[in-house]
N, CA, C and O atoms as a Tinker XYZ file with bonds, in Angstrom:
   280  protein
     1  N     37.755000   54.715000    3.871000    73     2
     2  CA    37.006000   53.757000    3.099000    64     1     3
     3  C     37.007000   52.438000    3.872000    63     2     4     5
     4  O     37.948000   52.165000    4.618000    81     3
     5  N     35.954000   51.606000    3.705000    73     3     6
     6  CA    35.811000   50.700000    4.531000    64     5     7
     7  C     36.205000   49.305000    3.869000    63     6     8     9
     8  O     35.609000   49.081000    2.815000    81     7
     9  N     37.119000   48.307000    4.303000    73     7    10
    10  CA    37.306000   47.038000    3.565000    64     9    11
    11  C     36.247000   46.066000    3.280000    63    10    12    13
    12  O     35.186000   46.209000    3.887000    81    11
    13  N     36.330000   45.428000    2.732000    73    11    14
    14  CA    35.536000   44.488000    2.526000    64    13    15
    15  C     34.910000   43.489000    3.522000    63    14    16    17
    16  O     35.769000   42.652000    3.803000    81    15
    17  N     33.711000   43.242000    4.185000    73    15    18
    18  CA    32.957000   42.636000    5.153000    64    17    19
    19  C     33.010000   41.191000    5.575000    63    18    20    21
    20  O     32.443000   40.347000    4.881000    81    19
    21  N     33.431000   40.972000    6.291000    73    19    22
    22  CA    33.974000   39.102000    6.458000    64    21    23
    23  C     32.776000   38.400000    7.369000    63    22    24    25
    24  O     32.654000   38.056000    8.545000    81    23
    25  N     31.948000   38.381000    6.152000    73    23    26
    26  CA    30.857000   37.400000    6.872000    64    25    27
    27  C     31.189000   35.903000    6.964000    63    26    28    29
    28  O     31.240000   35.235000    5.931000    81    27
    29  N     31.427000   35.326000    8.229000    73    27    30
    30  CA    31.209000   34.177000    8.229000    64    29    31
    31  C     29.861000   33.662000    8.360000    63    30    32    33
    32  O     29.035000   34.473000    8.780000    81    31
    33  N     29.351000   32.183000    8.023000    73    31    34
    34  CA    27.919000   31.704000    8.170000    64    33    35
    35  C     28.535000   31.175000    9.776000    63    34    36    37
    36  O     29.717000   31.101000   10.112000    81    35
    37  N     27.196000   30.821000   10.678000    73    35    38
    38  CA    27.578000   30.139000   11.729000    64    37    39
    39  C     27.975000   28.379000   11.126000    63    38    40    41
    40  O     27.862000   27.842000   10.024000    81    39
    41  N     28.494000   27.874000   12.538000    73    39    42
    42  CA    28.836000   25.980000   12.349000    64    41    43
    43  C     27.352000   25.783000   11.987000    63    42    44    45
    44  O     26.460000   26.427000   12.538000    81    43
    45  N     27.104000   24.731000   10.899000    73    43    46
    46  CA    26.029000   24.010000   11.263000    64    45    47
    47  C     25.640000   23.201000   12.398000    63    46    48    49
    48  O     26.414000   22.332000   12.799000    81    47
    49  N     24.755000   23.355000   12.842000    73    47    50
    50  CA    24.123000   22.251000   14.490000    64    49    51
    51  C     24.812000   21.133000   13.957000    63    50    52    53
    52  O     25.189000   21.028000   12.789000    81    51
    53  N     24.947000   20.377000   14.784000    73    51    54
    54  CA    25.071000   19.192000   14.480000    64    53    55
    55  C     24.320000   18.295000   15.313000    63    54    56    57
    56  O     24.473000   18.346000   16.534000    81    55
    57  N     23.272000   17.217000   14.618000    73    55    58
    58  CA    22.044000   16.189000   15.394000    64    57    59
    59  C     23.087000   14.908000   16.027000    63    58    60    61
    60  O     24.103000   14.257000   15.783000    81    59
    61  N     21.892000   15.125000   17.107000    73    59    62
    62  CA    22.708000   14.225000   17.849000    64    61    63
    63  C     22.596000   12.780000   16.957000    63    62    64    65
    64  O     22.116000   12.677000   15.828000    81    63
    65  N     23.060000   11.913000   17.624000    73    63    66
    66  CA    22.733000   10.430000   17.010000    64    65    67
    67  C     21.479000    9.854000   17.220000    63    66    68    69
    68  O     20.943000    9.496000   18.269000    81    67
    69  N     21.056000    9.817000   15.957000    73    67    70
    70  CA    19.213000    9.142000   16.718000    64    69    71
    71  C     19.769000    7.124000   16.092000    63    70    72    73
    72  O     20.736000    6.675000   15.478000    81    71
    73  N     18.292000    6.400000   16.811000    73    71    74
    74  CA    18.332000    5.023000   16.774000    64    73    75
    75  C     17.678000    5.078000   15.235000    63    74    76    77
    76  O     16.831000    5.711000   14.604000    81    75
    77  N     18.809000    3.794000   15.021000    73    75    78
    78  CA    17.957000    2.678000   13.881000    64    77    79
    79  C     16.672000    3.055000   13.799000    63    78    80    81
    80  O     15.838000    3.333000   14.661000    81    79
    81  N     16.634000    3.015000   12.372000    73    79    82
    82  CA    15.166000    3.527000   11.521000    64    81    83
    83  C     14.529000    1.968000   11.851000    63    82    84    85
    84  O     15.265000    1.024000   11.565000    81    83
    85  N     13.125000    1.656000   12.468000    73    83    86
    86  CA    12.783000    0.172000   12.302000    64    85    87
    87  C     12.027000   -0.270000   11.052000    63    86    88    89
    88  O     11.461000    0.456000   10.235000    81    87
    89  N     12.113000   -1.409000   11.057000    73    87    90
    90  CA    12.200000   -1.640000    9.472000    64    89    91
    91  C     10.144000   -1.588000    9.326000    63    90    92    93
    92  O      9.325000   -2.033000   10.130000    81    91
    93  N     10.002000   -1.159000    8.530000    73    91    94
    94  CA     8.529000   -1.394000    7.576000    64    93    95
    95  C      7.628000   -2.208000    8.028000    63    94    96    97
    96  O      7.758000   -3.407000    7.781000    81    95
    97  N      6.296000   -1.652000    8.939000    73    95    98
    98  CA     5.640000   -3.165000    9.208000    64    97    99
    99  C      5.200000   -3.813000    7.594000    63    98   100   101
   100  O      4.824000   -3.062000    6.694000    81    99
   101  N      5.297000   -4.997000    7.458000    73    99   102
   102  CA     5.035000   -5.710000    6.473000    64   101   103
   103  C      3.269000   -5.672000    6.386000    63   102   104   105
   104  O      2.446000   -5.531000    7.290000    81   103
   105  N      3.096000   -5.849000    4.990000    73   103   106
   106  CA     1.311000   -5.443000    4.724000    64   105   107
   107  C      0.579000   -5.817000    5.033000    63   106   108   109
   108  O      0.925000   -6.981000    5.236000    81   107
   109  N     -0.606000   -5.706000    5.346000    73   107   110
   110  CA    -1.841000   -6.557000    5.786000    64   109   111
   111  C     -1.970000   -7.460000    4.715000    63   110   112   113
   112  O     -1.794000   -7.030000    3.575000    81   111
   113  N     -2.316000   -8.924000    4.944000    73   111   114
   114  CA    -2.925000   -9.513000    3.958000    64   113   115
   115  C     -4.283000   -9.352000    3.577000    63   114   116   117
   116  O     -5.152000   -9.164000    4.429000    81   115
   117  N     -4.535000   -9.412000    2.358000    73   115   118
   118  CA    -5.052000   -8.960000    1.552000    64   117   119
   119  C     -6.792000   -9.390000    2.238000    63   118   120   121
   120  O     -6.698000  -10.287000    3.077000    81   119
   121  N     -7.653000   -9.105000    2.104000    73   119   122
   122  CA    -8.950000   -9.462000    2.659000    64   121   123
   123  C     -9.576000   -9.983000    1.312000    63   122   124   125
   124  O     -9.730000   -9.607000    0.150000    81   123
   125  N     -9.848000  -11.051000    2.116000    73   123   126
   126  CA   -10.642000  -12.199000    0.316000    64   125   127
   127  C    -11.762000  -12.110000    1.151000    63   126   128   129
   128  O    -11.913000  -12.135000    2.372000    81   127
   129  N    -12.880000  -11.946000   -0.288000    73   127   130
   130  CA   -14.277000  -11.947000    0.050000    64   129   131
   131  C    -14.659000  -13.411000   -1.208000    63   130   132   133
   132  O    -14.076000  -13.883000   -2.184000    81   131
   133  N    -16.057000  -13.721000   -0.409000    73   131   134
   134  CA   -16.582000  -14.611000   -1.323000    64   133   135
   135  C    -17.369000  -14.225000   -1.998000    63   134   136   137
   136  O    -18.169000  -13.304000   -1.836000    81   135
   137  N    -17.158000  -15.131000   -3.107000    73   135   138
   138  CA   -18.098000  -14.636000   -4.643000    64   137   139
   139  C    -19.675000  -14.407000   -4.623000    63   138   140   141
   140  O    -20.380000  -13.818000   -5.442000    81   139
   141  N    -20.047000  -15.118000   -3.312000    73   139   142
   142  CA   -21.734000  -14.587000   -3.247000    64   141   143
   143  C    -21.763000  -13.507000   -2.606000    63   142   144   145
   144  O    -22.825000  -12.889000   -2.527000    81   143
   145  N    -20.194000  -12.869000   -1.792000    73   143   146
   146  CA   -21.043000  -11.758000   -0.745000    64   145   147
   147  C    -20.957000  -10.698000   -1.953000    63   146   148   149
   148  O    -21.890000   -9.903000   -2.070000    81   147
   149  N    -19.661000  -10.642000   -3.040000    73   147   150
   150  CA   -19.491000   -9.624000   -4.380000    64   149   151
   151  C    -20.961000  -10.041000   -5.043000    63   150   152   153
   152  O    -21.377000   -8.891000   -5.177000    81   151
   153  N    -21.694000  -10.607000   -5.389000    73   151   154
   154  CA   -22.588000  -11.003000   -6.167000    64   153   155
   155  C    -23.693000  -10.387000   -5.206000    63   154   156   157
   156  O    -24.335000   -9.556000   -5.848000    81   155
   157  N    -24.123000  -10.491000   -3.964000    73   155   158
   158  CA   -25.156000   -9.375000   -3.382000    64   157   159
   159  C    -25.009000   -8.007000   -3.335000    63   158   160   161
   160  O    -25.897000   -7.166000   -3.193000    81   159
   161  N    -23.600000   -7.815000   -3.488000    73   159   162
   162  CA   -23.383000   -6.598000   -2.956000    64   161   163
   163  C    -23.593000   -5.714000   -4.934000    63   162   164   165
   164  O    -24.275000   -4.782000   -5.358000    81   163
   165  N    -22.953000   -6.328000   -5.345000    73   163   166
   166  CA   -23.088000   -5.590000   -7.051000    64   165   167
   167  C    -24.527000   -5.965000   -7.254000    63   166   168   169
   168  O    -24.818000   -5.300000   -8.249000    81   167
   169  N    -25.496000   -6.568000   -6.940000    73   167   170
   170  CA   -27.001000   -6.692000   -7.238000    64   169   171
   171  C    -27.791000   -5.805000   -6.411000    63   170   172   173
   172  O    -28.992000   -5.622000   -6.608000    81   171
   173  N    -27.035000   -5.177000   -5.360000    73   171   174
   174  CA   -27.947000   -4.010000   -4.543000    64   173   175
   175  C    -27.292000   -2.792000   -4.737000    63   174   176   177
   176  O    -27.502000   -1.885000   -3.931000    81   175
   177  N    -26.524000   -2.624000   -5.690000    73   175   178
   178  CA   -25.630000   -1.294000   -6.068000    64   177   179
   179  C    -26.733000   -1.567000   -7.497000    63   178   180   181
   180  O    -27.749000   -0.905000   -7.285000    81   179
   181  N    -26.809000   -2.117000   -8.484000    73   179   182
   182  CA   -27.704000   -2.250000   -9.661000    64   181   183
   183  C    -28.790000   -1.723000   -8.687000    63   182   184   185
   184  O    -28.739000   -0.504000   -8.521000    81   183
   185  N    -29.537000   -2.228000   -8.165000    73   183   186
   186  CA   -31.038000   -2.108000   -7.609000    64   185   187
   187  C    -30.850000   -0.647000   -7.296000    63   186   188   189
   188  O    -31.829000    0.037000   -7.594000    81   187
   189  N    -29.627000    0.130000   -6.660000    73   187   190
   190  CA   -29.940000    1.234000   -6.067000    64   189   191
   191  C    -29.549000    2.412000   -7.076000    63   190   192   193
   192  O    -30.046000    3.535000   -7.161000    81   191
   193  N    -28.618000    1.892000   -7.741000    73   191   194
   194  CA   -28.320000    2.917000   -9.244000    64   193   195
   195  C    -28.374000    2.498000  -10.767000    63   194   196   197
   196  O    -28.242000    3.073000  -11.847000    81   195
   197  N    -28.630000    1.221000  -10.329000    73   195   198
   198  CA   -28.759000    0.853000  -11.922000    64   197   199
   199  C    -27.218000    0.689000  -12.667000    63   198   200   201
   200  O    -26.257000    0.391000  -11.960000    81   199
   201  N    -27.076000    0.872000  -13.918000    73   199   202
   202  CA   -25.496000    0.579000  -14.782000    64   201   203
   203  C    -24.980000   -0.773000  -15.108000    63   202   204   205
   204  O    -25.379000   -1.937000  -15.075000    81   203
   205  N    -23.898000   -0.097000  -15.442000    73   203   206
   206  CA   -23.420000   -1.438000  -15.666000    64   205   207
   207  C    -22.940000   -2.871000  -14.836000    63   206   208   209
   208  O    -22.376000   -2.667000  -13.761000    81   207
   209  N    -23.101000   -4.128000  -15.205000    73   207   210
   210  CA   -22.873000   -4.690000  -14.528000    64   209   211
   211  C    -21.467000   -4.965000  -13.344000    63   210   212   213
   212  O    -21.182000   -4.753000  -12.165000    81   211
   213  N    -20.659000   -5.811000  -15.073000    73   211   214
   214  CA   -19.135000   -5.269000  -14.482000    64   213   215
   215  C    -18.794000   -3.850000  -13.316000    63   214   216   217
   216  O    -18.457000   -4.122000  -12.164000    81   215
   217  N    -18.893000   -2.736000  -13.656000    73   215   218
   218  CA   -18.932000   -1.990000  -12.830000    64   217   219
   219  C    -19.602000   -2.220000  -11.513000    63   218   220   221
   220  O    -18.848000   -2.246000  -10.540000    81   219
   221  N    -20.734000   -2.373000  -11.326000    73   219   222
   222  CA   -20.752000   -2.642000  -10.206000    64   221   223
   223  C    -20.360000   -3.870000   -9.194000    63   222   224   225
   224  O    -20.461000   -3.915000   -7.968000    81   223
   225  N    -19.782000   -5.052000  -10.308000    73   223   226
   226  CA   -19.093000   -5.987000   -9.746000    64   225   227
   227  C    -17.686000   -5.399000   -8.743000    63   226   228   229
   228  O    -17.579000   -5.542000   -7.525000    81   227
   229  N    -16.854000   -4.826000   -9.527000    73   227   230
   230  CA   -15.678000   -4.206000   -9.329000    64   229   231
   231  C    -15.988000   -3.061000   -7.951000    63   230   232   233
   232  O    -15.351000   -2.950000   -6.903000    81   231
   233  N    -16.998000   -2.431000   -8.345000    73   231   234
   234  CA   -17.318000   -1.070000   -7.225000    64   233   235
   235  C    -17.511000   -2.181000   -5.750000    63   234   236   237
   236  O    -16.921000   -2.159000   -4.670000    81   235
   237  N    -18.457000   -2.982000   -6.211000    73   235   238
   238  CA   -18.710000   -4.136000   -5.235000    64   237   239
   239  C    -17.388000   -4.305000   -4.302000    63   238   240   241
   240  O    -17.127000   -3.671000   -3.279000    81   239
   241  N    -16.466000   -5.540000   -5.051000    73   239   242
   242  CA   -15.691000   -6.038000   -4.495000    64   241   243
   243  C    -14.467000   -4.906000   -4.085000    63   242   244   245
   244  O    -13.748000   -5.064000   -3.098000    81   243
   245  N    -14.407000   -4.260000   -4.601000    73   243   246
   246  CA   -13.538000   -2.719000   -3.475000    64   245   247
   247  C    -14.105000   -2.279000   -2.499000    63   246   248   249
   248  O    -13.415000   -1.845000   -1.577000    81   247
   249  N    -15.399000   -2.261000   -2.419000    73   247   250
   250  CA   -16.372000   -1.998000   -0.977000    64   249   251
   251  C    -15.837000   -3.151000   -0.082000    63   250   252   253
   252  O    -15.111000   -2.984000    0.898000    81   251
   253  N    -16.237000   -4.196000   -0.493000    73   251   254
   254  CA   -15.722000   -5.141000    0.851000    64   253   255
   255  C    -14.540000   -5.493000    1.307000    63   254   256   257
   256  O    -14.278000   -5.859000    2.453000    81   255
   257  N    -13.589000   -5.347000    0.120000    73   255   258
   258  CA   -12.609000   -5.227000    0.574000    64   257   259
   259  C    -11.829000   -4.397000    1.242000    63   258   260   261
   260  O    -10.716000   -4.672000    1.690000    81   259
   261  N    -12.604000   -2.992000    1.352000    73   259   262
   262  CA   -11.786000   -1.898000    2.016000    64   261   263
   263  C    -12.894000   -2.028000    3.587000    63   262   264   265
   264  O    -12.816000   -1.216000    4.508000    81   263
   265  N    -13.805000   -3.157000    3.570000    73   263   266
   266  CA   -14.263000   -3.233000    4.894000    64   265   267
   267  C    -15.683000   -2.631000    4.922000    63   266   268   269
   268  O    -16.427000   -2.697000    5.900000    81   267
   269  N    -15.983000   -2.042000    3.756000    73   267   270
   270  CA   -17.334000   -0.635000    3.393000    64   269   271
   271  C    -18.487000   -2.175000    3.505000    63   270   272   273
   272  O    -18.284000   -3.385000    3.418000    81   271
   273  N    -19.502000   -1.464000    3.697000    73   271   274
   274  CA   -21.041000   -2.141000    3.249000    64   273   275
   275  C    -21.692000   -1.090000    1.876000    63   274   276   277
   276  O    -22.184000    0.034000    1.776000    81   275
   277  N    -21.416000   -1.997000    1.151000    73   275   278
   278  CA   -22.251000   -1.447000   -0.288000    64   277   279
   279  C    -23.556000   -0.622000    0.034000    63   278   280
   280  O    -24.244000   -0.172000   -0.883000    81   279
C-alpha cells in the first residue's frame, strides 16, 4: 500500500526590486471657453437638430471643451 503523497508547492519567485512608483502627473487645467464661442456653437447644433435649448447649450460647451467643433 502506498503512503500518503508529499506534495510540496514550489518557492514563490521572488521580484526583483523595481523603482519608486512616480507620482501622478497633475491634471490639465481645465479649458475655459467664451460665452459667445458656447452661444454659436449651441445656435448651430439648434439649426442642425433643433431641441432644446439648454441642451444644446451644455452639448455645446462639452464640445469645446473636449477640443470637438460642434
Amino acid at each position: 500500500m502506498a503512503g500518503p503523497k508529499n506534495k510540496s508547492s514550489p518557492a514563490p519567485a521572488t521580484k526583483a526590486p523595481s523603482a519608486p512608483a512616480s507620482p501622478p502627473a497633475p491634471p490639465a487645467p481645465p479649458i475655459t471657453v467664451r460665452h459667445e464661442d458656447v452661444a454659436n456653437a449651441a445656435y448651430f447644433l439648434w439649426l442642425k437638430r433643433g431641441g432644446d435649448a439648454h441642451a444644446n447649450w451644455c452639448e455645446a460647451e462639452r464640445l469645446l471643451r473636449n477640443g470637438q467643433k460642434p
